[in-house]
C-alpha positions in Angstrom: -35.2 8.4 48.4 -38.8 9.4 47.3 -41.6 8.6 50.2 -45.5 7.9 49.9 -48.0 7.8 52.0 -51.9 7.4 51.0 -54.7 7.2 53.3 -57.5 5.4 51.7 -61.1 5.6 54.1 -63.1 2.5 53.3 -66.8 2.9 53.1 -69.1 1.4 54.8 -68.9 -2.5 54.8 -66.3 -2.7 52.5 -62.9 -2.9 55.0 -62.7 -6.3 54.3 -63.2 -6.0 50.3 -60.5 -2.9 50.9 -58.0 -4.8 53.0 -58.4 -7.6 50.2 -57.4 -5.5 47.2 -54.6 -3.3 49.3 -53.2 -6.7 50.4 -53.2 -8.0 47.2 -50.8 -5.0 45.5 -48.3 -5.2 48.4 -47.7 -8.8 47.1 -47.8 -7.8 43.7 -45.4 -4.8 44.4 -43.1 -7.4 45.8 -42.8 -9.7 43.6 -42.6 -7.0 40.7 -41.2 -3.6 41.8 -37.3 -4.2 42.7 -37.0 -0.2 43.2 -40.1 0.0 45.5 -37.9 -0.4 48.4 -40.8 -0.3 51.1 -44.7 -0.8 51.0 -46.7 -1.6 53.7 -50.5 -1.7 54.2 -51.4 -0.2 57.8 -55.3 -0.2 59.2 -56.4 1.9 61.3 -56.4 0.4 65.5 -59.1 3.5 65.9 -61.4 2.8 63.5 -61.0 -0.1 60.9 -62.2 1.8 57.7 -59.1 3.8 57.8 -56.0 2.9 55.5 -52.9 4.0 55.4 -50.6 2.8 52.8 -46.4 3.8 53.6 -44.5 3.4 50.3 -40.3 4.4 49.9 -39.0 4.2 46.1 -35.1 4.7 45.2 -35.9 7.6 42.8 -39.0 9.6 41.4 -38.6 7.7 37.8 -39.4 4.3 40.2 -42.7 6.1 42.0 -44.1 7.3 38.1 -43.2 3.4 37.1 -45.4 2.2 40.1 -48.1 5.2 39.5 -48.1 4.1 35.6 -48.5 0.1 36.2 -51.0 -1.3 34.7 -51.4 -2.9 37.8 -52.4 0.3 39.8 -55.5 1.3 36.9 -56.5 -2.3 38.3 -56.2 -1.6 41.5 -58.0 1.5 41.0 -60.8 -0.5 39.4 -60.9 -2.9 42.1 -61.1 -0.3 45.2 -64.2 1.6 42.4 -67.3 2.3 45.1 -65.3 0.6 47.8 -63.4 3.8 49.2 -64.8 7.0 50.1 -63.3 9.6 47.6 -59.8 9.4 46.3 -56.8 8.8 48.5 -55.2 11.1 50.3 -51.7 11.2 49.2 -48.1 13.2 50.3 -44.8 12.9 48.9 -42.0 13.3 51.0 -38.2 13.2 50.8 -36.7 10.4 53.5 -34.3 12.8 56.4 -33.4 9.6 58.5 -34.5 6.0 58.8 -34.1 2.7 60.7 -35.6 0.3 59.0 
């Protein structure tokens, strides 16, 4: 079990525009990525700029799938002057779960 998590920080304004775009990949994901077991869009309660997206994948070869979608170089074009800087991202390998 591969795990993902990216923090995205919107800028200034653009949470909304953000939001839009993130919301619109979780449905894609879902309707697309079988072996993209989990991935959920979270905002931040502290300060609603702040993005954190929590993905789990059955194997590496189903994260590079999901990296390589053409649907992610839209994404990335979509979120283009919308988010400060690139994400933050970690990779981590799943201990324990109840999900």
């Amino acid at each position: 079990m591969v795990v993902v998590t990216a923090k995205l920080r919107a800028a200034e304004n653009c949470e909304d525009e953000v939001a839009e775009a993130l919301s619109s990949m979780v449905n894609w994901v879902t309707e697309n990525e079988a072996d993209t077991l989990t991935y959920t869009l979270n905002q931040s309660a502290a300060d609603p700029r702040d993005f954190l997206v929590f993905e789990r994948y059955t194997s590496r070869a189903a994260l590079d799938s999901h990296i390589g979608s053409d649907r992610m170089k839209q994404l990335n074009g979509e979120l283009g002057g919308k988010v400060e800087g690139p994400p933050s991202v970690e990779f981590y390998g799943e201990v324990a779960a109840k999900l």
